[in-house]
MIDOSE-1310 file (N, C-alpha, C; in nm, 2 decimals, decimal comma, always signed):
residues 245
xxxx	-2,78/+2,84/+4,50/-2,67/+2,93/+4,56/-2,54/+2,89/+4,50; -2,51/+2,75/+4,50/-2,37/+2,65/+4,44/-2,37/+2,71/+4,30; -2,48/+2,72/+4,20/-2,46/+2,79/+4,08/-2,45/+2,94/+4,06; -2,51/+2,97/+4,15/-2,47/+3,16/+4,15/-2,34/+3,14/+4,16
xxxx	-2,26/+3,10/+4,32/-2,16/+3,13/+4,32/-2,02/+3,06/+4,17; -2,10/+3,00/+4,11/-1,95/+2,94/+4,02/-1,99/+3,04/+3,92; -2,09/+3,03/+3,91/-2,11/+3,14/+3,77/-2,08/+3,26/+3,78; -2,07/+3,35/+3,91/-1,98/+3,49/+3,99/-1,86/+3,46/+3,99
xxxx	-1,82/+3,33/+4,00/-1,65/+3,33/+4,02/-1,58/+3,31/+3,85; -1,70/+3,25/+3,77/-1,66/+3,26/+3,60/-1,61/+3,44/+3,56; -1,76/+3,49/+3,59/-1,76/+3,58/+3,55/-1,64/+3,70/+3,61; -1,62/+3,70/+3,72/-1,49/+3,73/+3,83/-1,35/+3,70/+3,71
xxxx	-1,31/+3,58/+3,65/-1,25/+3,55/+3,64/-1,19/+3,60/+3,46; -1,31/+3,61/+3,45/-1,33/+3,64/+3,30/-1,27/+3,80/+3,30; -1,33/+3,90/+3,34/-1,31/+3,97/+3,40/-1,16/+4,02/+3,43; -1,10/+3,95/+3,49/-0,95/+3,99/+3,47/-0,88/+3,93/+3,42
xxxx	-0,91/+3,82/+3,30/-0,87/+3,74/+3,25/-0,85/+3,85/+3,07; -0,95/+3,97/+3,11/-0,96/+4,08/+2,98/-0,82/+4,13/+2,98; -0,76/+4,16/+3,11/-0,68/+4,28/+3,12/-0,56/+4,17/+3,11; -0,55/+4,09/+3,18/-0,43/+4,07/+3,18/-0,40/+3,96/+3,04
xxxx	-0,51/+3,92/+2,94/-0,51/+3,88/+2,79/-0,43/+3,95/+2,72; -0,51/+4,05/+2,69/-0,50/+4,17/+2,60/-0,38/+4,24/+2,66; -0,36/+4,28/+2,76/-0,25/+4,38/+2,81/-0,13/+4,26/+2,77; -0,12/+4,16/+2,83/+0,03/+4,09/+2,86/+0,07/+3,94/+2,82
xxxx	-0,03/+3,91/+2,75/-0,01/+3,78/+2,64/-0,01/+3,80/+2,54; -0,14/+3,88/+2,45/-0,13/+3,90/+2,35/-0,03/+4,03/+2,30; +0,07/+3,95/+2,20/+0,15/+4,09/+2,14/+0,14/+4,24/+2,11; +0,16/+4,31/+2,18/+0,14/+4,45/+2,17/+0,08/+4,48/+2,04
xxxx	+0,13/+4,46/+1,91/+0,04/+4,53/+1,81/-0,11/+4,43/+1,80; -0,16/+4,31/+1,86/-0,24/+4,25/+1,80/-0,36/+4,35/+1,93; -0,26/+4,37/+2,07/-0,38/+4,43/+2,11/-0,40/+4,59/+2,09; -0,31/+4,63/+2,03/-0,34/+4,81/+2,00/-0,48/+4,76/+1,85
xxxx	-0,46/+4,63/+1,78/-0,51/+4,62/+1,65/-0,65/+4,58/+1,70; -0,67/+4,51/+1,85/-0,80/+4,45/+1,88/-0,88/+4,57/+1,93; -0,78/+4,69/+1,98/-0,86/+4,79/+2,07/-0,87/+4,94/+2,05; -0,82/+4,94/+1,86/-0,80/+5,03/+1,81/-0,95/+5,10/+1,78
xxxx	-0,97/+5,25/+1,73/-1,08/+5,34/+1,73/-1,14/+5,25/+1,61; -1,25/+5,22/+1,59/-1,31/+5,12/+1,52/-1,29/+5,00/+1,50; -1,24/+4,91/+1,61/-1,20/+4,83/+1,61/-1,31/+4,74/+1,66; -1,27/+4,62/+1,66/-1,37/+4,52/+1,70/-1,43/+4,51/+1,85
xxxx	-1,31/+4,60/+1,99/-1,38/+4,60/+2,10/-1,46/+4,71/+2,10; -1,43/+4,82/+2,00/-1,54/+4,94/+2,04/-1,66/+4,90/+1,94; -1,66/+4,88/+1,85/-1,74/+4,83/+1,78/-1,88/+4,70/+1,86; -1,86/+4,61/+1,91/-1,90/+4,53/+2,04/-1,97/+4,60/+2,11
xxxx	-1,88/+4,74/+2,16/-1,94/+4,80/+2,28/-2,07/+4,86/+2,20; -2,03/+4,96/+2,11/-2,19/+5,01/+2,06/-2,24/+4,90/+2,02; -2,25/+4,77/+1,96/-2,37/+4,69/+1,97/-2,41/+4,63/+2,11; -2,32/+4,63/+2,21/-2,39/+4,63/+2,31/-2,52/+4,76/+2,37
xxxx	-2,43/+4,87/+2,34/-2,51/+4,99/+2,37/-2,63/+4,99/+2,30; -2,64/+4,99/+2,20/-2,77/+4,96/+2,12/-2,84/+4,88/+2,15; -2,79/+4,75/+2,18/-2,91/+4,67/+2,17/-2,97/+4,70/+2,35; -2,93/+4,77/+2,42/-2,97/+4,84/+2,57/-3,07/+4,94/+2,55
xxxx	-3,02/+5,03/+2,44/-3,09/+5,15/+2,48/-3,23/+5,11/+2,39; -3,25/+5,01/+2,33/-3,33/+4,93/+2,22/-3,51/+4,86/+2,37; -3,45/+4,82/+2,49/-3,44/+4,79/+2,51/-3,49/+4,88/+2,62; -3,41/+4,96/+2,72/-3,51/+5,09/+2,81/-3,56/+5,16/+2,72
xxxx	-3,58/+5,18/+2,57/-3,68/+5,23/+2,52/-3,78/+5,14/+2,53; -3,80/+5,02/+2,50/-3,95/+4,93/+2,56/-3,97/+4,93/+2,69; -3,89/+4,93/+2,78/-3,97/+4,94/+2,92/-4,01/+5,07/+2,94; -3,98/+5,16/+2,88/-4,05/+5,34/+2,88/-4,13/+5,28/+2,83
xxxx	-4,20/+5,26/+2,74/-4,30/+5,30/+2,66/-4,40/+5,15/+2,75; -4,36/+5,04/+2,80/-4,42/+4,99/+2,83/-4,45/+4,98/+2,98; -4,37/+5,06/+3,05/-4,43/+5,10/+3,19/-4,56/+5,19/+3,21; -4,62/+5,19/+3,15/-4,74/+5,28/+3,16/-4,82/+5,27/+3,27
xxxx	-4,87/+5,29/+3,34/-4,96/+5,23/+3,44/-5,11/+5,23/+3,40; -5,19/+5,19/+3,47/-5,28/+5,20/+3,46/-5,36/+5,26/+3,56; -5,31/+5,24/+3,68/-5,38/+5,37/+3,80/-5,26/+5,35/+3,88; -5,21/+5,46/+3,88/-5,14/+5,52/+4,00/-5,00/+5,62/+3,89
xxxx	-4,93/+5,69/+3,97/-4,85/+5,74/+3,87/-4,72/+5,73/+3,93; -4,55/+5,75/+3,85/-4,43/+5,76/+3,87/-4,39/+5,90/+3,96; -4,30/+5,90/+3,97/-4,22/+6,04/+4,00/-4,30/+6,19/+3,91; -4,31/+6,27/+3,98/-4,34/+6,39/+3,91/-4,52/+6,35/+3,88
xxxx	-4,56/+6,27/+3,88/-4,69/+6,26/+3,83/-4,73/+6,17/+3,70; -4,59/+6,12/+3,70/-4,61/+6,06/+3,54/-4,66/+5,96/+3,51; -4,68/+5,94/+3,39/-4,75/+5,79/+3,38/-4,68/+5,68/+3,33; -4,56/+5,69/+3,31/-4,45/+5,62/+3,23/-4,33/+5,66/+3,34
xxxx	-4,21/+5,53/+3,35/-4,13/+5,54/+3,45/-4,00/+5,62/+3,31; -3,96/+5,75/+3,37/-3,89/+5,81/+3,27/-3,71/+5,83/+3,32; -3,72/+5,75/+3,40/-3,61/+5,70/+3,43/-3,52/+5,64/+3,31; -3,61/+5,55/+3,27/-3,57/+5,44/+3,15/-3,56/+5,55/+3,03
xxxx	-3,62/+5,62/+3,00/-3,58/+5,76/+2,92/-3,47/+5,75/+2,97; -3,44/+5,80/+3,07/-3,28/+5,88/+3,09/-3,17/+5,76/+3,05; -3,19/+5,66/+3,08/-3,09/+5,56/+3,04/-3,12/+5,56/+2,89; -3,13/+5,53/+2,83/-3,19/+5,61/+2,68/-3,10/+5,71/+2,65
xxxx	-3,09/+5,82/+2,74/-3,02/+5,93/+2,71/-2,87/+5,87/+2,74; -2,87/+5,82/+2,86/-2,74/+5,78/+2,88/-2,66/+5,67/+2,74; -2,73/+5,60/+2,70/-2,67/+5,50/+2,63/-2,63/+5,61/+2,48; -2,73/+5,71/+2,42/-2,69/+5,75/+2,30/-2,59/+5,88/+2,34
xxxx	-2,56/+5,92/+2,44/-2,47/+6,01/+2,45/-2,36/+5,93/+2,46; -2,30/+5,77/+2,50/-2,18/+5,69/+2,50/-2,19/+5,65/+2,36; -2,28/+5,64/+2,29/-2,25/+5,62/+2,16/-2,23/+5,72/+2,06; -2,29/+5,84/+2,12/-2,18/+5,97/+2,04/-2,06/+6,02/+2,04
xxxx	-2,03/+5,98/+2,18/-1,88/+6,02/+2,22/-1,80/+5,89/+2,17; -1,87/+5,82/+2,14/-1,75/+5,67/+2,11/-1,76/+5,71/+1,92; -1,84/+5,76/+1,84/-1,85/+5,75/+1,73/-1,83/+5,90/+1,66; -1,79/+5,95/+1,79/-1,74/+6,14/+1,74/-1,88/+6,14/+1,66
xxxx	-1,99/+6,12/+1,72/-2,11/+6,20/+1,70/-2,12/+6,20/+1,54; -2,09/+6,08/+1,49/-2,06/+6,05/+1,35/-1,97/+6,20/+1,28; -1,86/+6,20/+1,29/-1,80/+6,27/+1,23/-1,73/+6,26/+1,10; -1,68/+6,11/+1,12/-1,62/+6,00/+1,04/-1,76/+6,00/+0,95
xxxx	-1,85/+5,93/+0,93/-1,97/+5,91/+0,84/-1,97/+6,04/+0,77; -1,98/+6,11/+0,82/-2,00/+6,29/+0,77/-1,90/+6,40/+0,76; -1,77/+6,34/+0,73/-1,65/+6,36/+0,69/-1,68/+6,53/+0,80; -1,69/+6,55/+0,92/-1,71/+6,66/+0,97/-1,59/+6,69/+1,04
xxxx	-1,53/+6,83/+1,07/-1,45/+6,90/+1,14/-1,48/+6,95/+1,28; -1,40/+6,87/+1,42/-1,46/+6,94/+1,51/-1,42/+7,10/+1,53; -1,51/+7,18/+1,60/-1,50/+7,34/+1,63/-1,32/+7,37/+1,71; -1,33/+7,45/+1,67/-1,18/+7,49/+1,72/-1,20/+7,46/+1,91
xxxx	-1,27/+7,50/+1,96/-1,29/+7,49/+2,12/-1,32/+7,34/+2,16; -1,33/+7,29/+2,08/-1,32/+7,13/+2,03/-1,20/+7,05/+2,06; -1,10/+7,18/+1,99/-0,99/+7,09/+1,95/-0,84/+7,07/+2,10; -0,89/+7,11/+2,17/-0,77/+7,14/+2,28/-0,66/+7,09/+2,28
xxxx	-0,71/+6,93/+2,25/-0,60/+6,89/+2,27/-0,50/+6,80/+2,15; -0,57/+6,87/+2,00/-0,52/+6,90/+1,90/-0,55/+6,76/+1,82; -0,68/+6,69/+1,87/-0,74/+6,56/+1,83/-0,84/+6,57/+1,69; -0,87/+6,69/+1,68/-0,96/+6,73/+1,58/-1,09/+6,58/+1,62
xxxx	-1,12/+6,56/+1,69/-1,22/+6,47/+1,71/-1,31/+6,52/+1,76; -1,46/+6,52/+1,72/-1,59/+6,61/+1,77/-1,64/+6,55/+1,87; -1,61/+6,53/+2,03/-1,65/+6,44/+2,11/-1,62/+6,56/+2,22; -1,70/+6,55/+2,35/-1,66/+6,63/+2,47/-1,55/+6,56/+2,60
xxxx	-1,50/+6,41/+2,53/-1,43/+6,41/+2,61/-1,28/+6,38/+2,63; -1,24/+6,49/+2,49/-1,11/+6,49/+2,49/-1,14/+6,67/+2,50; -1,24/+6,72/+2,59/-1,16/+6,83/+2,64/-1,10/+6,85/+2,76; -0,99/+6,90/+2,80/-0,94/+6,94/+2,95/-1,05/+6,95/+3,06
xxxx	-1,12/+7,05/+3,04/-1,28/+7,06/+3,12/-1,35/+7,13/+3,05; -1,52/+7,05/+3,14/-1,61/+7,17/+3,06/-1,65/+7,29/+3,13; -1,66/+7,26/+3,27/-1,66/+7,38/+3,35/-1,58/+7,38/+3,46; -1,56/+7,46/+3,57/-1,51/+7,45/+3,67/-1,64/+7,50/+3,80
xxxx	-1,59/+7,41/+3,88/-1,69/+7,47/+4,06/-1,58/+7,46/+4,19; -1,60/+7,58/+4,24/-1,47/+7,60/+4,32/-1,38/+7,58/+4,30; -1,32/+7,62/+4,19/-1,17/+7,59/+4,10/-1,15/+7,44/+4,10; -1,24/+7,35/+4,07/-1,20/+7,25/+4,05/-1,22/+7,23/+3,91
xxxx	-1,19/+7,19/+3,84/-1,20/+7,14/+3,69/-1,28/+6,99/+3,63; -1,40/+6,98/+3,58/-1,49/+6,94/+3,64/-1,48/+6,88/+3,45; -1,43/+6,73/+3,45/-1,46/+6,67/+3,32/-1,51/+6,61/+3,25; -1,56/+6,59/+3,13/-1,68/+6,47/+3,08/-1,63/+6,33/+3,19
xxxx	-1,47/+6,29/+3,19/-1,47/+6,18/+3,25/-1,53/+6,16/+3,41; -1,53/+6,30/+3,48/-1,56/+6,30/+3,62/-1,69/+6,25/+3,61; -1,73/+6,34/+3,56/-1,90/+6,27/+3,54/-1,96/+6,15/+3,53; -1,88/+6,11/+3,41/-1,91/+5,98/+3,34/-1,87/+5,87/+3,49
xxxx	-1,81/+5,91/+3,55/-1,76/+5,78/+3,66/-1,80/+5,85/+3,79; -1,84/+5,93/+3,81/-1,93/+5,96/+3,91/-2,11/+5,90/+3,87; -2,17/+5,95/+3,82/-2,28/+5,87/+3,76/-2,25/+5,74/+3,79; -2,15/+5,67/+3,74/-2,13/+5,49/+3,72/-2,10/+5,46/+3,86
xxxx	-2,04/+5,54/+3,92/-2,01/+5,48/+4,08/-2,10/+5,45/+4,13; -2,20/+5,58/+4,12/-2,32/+5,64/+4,20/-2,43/+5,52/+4,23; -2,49/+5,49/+4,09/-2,57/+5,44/+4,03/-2,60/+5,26/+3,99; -2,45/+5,22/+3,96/-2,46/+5,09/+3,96/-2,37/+5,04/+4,03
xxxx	-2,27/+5,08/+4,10/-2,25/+5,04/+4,22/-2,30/+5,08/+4,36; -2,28/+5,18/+4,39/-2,32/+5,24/+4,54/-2,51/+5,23/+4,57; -2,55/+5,27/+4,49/-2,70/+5,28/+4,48/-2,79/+5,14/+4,54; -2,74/+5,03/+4,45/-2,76/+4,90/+4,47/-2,74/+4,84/+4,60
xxxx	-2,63/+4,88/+4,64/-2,62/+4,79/+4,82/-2,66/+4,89/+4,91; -2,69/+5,03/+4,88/-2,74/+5,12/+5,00/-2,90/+5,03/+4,96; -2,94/+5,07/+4,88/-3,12/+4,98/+4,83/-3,09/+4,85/+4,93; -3,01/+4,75/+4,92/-3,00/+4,62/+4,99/-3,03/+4,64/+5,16
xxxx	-2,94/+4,73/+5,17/-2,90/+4,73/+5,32/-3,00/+4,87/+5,39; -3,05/+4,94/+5,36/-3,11/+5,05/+5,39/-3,27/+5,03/+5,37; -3,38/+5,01/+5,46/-3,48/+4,98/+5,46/-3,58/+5,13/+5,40; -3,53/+5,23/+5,46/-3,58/+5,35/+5,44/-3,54/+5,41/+5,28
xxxx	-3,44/+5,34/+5,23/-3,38/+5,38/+5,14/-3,44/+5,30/+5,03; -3,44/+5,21/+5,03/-3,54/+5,11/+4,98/-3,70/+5,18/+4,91; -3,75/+5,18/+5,03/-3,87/+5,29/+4,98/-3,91/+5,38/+4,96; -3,79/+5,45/+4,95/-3,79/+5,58/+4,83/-3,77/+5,56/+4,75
xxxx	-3,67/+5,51/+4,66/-3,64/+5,45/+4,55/-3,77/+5,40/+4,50; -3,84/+5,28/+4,55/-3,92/+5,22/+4,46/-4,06/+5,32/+4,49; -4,06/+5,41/+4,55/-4,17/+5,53/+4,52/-4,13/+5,60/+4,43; -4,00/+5,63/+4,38/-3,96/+5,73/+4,27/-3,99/+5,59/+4,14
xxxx	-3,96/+5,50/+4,18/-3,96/+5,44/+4,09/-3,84/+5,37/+3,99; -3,72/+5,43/+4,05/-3,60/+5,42/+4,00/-3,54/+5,24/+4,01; -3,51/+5,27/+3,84/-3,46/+5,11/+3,85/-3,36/+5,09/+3,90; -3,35/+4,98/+4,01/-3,22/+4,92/+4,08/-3,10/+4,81/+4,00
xxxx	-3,04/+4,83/+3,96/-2,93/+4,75/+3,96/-2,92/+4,59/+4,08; -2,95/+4,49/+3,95/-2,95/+4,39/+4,04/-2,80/+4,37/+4,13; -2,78/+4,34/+4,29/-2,68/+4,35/+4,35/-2,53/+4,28/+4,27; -2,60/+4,17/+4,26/-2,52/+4,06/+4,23/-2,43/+4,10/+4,02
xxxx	-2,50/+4,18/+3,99/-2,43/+4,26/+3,88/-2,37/+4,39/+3,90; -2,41/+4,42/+4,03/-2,34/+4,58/+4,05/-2,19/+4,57/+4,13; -2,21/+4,35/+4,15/-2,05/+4,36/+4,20/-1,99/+4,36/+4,10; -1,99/+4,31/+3,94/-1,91/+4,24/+3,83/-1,85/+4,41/+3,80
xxxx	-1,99/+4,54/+3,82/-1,93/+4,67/+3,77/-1,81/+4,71/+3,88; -1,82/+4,70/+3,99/-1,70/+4,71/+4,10/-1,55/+4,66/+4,07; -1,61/+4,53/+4,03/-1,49/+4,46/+3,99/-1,38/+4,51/+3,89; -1,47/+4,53/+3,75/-1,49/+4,56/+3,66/-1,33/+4,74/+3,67
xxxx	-1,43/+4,81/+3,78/-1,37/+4,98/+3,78/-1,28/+4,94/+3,84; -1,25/+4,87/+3,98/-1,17/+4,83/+4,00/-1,02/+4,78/+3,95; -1,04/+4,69/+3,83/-0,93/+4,64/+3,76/-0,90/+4,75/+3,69; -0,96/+4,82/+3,69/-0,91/+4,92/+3,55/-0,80/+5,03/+3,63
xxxx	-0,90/+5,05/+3,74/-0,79/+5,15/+3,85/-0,63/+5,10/+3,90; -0,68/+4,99/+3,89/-0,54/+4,95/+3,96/-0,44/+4,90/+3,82; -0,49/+4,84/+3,75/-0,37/+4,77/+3,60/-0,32/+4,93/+3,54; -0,40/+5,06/+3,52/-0,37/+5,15/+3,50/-0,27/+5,25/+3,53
xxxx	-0,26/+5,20/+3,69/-0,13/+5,28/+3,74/-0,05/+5,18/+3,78; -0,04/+5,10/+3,68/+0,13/+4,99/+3,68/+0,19/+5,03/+3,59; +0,32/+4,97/+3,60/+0,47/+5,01/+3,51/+0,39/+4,95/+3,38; +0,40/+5,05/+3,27/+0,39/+5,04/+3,13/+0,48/+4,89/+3,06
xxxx	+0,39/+4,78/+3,03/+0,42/+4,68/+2,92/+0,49/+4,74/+2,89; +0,60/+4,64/+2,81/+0,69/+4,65/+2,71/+0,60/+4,66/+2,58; +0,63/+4,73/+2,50/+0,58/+4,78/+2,36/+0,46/+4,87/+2,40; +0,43/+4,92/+2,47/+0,34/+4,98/+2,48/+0,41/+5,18/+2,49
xxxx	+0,31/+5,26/+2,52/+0,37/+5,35/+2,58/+0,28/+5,47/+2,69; +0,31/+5,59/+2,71/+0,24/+5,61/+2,80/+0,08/+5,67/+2,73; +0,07/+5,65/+2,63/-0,03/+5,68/+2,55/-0,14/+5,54/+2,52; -0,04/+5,47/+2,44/-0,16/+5,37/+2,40/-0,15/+5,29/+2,58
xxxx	-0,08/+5,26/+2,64/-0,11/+5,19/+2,75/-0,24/+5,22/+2,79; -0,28/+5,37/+2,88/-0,40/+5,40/+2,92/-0,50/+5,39/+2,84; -0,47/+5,41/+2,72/-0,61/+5,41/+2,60/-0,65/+5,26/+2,60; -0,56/+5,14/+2,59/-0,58/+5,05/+2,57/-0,66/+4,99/+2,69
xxxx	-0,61/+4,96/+2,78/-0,67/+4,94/+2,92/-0,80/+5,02/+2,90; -0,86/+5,15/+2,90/-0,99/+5,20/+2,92/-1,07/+5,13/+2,82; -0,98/+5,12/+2,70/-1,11/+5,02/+2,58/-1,12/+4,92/+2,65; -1,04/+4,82/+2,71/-1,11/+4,67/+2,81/-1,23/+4,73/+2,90
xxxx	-1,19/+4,86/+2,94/-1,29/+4,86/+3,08/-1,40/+4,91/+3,00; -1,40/+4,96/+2,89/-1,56/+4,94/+2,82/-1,62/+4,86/+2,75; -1,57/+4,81/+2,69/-1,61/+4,62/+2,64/-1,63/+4,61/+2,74; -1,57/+4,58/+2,89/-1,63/+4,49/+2,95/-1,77/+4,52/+3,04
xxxx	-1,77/+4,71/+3,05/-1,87/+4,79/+3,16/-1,97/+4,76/+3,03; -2,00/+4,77/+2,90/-2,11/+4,76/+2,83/-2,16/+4,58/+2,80; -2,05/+4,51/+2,78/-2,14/+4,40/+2,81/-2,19/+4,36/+2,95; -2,19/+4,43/+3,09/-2,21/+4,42/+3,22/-2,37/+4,50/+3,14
xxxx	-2,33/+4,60/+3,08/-2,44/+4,73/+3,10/-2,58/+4,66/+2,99; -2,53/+4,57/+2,91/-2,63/+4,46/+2,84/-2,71/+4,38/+2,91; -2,60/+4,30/+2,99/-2,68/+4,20/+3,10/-2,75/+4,31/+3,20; -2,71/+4,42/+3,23/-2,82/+4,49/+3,29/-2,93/+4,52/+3,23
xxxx	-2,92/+4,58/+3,08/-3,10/+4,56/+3,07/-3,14/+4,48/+3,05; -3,08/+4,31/+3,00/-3,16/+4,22/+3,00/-3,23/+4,22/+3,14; -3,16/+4,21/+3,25/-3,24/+4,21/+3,40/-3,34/+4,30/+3,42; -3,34/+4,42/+3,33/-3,42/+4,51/+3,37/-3,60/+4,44/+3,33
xxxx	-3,53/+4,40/+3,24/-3,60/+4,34/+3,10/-3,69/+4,21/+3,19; -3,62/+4,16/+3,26/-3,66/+4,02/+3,31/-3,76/+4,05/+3,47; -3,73/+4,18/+3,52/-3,77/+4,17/+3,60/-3,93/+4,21/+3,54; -3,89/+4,31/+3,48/-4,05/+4,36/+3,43/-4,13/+4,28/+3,42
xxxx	-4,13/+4,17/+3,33/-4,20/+4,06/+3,30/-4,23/+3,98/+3,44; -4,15/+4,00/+3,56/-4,17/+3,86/+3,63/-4,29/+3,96/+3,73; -4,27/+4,11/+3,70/-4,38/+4,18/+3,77/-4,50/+4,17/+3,72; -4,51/+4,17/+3,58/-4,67/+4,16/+3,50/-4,72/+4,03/+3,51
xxxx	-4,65/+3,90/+3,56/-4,70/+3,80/+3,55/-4,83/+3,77/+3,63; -4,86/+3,85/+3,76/-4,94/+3,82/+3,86/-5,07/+3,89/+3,78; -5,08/+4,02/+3,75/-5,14/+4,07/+3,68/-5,26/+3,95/+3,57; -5,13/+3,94/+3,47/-5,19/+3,81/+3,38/-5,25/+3,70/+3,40
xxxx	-5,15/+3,66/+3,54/-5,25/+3,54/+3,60/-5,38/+3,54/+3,66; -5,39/+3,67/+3,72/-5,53/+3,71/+3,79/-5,65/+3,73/+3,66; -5,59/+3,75/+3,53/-5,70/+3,73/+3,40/-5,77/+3,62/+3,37; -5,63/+3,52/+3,36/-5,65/+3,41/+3,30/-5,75/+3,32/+3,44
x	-5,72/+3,32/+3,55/-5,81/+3,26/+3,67/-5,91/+3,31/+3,65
């Protein structure tokens, strides 16, 4: 327990130790140069993303069962597909869907807000419901609320909720990592709406801050499939063991 908690208070500390590095020690141009569009923090993030979606691609293919079936009837937990999906759509929108590689033009309904960049989430919205205006980013952080924060301590604390979940089959977010993502949205929310650094402006300020909060949500989102990764294995062990006896 004495090592959980120092190693939570490292990680805690690390954590806002990003924002307030990069934002207000290091000199404005070294952090626009650390957290610029192909720079070394986005670049990080897709090798984190990769080596994740690398990664719920083996637990799809290796959840198979052998008698009984997933959600829908399945034989494979396709959950881990969707994170799959989730991981290559953040690496399309981070890499303009290779645009740059393939020297490509985004579509004019593309361009709104005059970025020429082929990604969906420099548009204004994609649709609206009840006149509300409804954006790649709403999404993107509704999902991440949903999912790896909120999901995880209702599972903790909700008995009933609990076993639905592990009847669907849906992988849980270990607790104790779904606080580092709290933490994590949290700092970003709050450093966000402070008075703009000096040398910054009202442009790169926010852009810069949201590249910390993805470096740091994708290496959170790494250590999560390692866990995903670890628990699998600590589930097949009993299996194995009942062979080898």
């Amino acid at each position: 327990m004495k090592k959980k908690l120092v190693c939570g208070s490292l990680i805690f500390l690390g954590l806002i130790a990003s924002y307030v590095v990069i934002l207000y020690i290091l000199k404005p141009e070294d952090a626009l140069r650390l957290t610029i569009e192909d720079g070394f923090t986005e670049n990080l993030s897709l090798i984190c993303v990769l080596l994740a979606a690398c990664l719920f691609c083996y637990l799809f293919f290796k959840s198979r069962l052998p008698t009984g079936e997933y959600i829908f009837r399945t034989k494979r937990n396709y959950f881990f597909l969707l994170l799959v999906l989730f991981c290559i759509v953040v690496i399309g929108e981070e890499t303009n869907w290779g645009q740059r590689l393939f020297d490509l033009n985004a579509p004019e309904w593309m361009g709104e807000r005059g970025s020429n960049e082929l990604n969906l989430h420099n548009l204004e919205y994609l649709f609206t419901i009840f006149g509300i205006r409804i954006t790649t980013g709403k999404i993107y952080f509704a999902f991440v609320i949903l999912y790896f924060m909120l999901i995880p301590l209702i599972n903790k604390y909700s008995t009933q909720t609990q076993k639905f979940l592990t009847k669907i089959g849906l992988p849980i977010v270990p607790v104790f990592i779904a606080i580092f993502y709290m933490v994590n949205f949290v700092a970003f929310r709050l450093v966000v709406s402070l008075n703009i650094p000096q040398g910054f402006n009202e442009i790169s300020f926010p852009q810069t801050v949201m590249e910390i909060y993805e470096i740091n949500f994708t290496i959170l989102f790494l250590w999560n499939s390692i866990a995903f990764y670890n628990i699998s294995r600590k589930e097949s062990i009993p299996a194995s063991g009942a062979v080898v006896a």
